[in-house]
N, C-alpha and C positions, 0 to 999 in steps of 0.2 A: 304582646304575646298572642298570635294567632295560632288558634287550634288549627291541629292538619297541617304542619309547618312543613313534614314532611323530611324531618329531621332524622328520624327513629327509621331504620329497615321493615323493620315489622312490630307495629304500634301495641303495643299493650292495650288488653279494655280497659277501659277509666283509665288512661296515662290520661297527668290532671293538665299538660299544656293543651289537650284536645279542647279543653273546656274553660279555658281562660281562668285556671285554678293556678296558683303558685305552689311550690315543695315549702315557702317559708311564710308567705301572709294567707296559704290560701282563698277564699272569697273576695278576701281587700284586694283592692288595687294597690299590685306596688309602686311605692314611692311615685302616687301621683302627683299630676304639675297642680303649678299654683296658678299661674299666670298664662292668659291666653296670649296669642299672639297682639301686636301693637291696633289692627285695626279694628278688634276686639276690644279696644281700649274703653270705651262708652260702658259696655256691658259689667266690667272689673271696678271701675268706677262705683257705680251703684250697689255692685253687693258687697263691696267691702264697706261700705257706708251705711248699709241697710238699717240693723238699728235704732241710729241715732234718726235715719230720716221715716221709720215705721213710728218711734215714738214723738218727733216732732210734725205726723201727719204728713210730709212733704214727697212722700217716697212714690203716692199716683201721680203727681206733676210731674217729677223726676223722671221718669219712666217715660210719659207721654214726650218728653221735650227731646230723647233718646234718637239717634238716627235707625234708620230702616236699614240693618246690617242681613246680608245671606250667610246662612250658616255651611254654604256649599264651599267655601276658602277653606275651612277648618282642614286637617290633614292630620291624622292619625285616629286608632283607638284613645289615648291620654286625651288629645286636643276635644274629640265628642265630649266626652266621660265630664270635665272640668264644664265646657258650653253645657251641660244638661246642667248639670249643679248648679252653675251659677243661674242661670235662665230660671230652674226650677226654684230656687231661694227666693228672687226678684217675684217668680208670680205667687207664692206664697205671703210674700210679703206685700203685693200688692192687690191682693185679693182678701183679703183680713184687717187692712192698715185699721179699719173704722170698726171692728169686732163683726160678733154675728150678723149685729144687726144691721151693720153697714156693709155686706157683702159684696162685694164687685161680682154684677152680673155676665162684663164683659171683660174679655181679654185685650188690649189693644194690641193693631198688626203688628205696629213694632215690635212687639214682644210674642206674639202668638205665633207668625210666621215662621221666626227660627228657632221656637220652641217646637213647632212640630217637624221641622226638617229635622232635625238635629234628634231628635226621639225616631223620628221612622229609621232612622242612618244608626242608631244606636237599638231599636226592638225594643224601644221602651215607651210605657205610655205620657203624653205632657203632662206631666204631673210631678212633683218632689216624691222619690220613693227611696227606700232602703236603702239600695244601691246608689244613690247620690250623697243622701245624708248621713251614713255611717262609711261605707265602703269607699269611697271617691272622695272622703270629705277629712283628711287627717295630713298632717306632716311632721317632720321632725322638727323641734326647734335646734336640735343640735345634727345637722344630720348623717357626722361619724360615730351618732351611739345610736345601739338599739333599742326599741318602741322600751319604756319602764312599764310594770305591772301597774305601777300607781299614775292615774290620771294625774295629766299637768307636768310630771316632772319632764319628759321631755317631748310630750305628744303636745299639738294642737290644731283646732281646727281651721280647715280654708276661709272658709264662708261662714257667716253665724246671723243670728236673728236675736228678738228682742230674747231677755233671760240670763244673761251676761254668765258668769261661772257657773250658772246650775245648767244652762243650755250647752257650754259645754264639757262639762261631768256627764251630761246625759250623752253624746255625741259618741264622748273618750268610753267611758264606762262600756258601752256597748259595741262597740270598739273594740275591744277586750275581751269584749265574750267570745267575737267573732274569732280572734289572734290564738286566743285559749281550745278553737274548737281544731286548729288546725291537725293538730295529732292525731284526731279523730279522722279525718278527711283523709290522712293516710291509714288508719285503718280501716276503714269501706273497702279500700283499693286492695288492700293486703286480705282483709276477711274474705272478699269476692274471689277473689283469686284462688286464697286456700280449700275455698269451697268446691271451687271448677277441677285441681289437681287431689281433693281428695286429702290435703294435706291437714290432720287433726291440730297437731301439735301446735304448726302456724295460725290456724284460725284460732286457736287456745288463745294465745299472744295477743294477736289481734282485739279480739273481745276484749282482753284485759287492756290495752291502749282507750280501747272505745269509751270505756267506764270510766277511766281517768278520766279522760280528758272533757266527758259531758262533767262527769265533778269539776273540773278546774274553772268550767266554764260556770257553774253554779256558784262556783266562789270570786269568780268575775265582777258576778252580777250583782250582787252581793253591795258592792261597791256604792252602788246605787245610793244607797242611806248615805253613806260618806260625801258625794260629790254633788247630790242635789237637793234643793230645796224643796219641798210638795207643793209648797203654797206658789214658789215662781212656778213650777211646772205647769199645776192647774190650771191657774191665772192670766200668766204670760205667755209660758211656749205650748202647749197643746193645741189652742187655735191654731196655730199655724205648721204645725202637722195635718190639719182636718181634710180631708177631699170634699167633695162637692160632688158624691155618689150616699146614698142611703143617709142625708144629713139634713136633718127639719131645715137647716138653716139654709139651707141651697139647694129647692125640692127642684127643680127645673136644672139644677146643671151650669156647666158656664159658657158661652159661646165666645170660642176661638176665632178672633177676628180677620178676615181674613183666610181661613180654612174652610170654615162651615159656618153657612146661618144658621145652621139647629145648633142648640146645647149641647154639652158632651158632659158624660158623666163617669169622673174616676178617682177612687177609693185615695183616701190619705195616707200617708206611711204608715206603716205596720209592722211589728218584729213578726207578722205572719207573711213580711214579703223576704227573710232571711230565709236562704237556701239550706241552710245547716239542719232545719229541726225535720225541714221536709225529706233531706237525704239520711236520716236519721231514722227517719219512722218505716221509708223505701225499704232500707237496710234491713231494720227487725222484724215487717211487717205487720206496723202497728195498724188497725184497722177504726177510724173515727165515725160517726154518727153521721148520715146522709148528708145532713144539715151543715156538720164542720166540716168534712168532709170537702163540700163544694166551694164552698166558700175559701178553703186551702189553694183548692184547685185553681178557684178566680185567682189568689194572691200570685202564683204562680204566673201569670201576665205583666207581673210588676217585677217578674228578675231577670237581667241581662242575657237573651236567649241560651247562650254555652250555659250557665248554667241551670237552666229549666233544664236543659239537655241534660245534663250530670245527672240530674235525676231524674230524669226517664231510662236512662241506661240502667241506674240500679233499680228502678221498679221493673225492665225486662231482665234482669239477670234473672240465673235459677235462686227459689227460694233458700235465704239461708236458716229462715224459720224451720222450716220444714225438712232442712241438710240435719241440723241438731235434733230435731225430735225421731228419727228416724236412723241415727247413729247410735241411739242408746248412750253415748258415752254421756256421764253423770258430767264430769267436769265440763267441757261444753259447755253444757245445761244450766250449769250452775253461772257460768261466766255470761253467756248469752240474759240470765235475768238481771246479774248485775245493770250489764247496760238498759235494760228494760225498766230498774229500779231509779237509777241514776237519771236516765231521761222524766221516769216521774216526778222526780223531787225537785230535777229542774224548774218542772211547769209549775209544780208546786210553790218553788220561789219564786217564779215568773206572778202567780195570783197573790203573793203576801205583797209584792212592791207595786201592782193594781192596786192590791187594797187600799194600800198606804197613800197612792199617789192620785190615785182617781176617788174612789167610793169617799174614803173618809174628808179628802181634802175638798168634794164635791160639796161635800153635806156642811163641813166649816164655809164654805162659798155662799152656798145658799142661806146658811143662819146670817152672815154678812149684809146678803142684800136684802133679809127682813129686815134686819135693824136700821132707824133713821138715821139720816146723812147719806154720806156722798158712795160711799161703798166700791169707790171707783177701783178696778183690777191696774197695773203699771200699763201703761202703754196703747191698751185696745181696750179701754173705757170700762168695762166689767166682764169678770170673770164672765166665761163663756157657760150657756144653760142648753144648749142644745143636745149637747152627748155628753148628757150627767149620765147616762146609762151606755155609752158607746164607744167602742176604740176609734180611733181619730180614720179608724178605717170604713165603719160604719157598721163595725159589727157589734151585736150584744155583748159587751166580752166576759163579763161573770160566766152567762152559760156556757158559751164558746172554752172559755178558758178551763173550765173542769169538767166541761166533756171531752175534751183531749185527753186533759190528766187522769179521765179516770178509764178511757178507753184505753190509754199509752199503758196504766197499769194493768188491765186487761189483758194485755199482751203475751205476761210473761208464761213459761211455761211452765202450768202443770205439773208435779209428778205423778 
């Protein structure tokens, strides 16, 4: 689906095909491939195998023995989207196989070369981000029925890494957040709109869509408790979300072999690389802390350009803050805090399943490797110690996380 198709006489703002948005998954990619083409074959190989060959150590040989494929055959948006993913899984997992401490400081060409073709060709950085591992990373196991609410029943993912059902509970589950926000994505467009014609009644509506569906999305997430484990999260898959930007464990960076002899340095996946909370805050105009603030802004580098786009459009729209406070109308007012309340409770549940999944399982890790014996984590030898304080992004995220939440409640308006 290319924005600017050229379909429409006279294009709507925000019509969501400009921005590589769907009417039914928006952010997801729909019903992305699984399978690259046959001379891609070597590549598909390896990450469906990942795993078994991350926790039997073999997966750096593996890699190395790989042929020197150009990622310039590939042909289409799906063909890119599927090469990052998988590419991005492989260097994740080949950059982590031996834990922190065993860091891969290099990329090799085989794999560095068409990982950065295939990113400059897609606007994305070489690195595993949001947009690979949640949005580009789902299929249907049956695929005449639609996505279920409940992870597994008939969702699953492409590509996976060590972590087995709680890696992908974590995948699906968020996943779901995303699928849940979609109602929302049509009200921005419908809110915006109503603002520009002046129309009260529809923006009413609209707010009232918005609030649902951040709720539906909070009860998405929710899920989380249900489909993962803390102790595999911590353990086993968090490393390999990490980047090799603001991370004790890789202060220098990785060097892309073959691209550049200097190091490069970029941020791990982040749910501050989903487009949803940023077009959310655009919308209401939540206003964040210098600090988080920029750091929003960096993650913004890590989303499929159409939709950084999406949301620069609705940060130049006129303000709809500002349309409400200046209507007088009470209802409005009252609907616009809903969504302002509802986005805080989100974040709010966003810092309860931190708590649960990082802080507390951090602090059982480390009472672990006081105690004599072997202490060893599954697969990457011990639980990771480097970002007991840090989202896999490299951010602080206790502060980061409740300066959002408390600035997003900040928001609302006044009587």
């Amino acid at each position: 689906m290319e924005p600017g198709d050229g379909t429409e006489e006279t294009p709507q703002p925000l019509a969501l095909t400009r921005f590589q948005l769907s009417e039914e998954f928006g952010f997801l990619l729909p019903d992305p491939l699984a399978e690259l083409p046959a001379p891609y074959g070597p590549w598909m190989e390896v990450a469906h195998d990942l795993p078994q060959l991350i926790a039997s150590h073999r997966l750096r040989s593996r890699v190395l023995q790989m042929p020197q494929l150009s990622a310039r055959h590939l042909c289409g948006h799906e063909e890119l989207c599927l090469a990052h993913l998988v590419l991005g899984f492989i260097t994740m997992g080949y950059v982590w196989q031996e834990g922190e401490e065993g860091a891969a400081k290099v990329l090799p060409r085989n794999l560095a070369v068409p990982f950065w073709e295939v990113s400059q060709a897609l606007g994305l950085p070489p690195i595993l981000t949001h947009a690979d591992f949640v949005l580009a990373n789902w299929r249907r196991k049956d695929p005449n029925s639609p996505p279920d609410p409940r992870p597994r029943r008939n969702l699953d993912t492409i590509i996976s890494l060590p972590g087995g059902e709680s890696l992908r509970g974590f995948v699906l589950v968020t996943l779901l957040v995303e699928k849940a926000a979609v109602p929302g994505i049509k009200a921005i467009v419908e809110a915006l709109r109503a603002t520009l014609q002046l129309d009260e009644e529809t923006l009413h509506g609209a707010l009232q869509e918005l609030a649902e569906a951040i709720g539906a999305m909070s009860k998405a997430l929710r899920q989380m408790h249900d489909y993962v484990d803390p102790a595999v999260f911590y353990t086993v898959i968090r490393i390999f979300l990490s980047g090799w930007k603001d991370n004790p464990a890789m202060p220098n960076g990785l060097v892309y072999e073959g691209v550049s002899e200097e190091p490069a340095m970029y941020s791990g996946g982040s749910a501050a690389q989903s487009t949803i909370l940023h077009a959310f805050d655009e919308l209401l105009g939540i206003r964040h802390s210098e600090e988080s603030s920029a750091f929003l802004h960096r993650m913004r580098d890590y989303m499929p350009p159409p939709h950084r786009a999406f949301v620069e459009e609705i940060r130049r729209a006129p303000s709809l803050r500002q349309h409400v406070l200046s209507s007088g109308n009470t209802r409005l007012r009252a609907a616009f805090n809903r969504c302002v309340s509802a986005l805080a409770d989100f974040r709010s549940c966003h810092i309860a399943i931190v708590t649960k999944y990082i802080t507390v399982a951090a602090a059982k890790a480390k009472a672990e490797r006081a105690e004599p014996g072997d202490g060893a984590g599954p697969s990457v030898g011990k639980p990771p110690s480097a970002l007991e304080a840090k989202g896999t992004s490299g951010s602080h995220i206790f502060s980061f996380l409740k300066s959002v939440r408390d600035s997003t409640r900040a928001g609302a308006i006044r009587a």
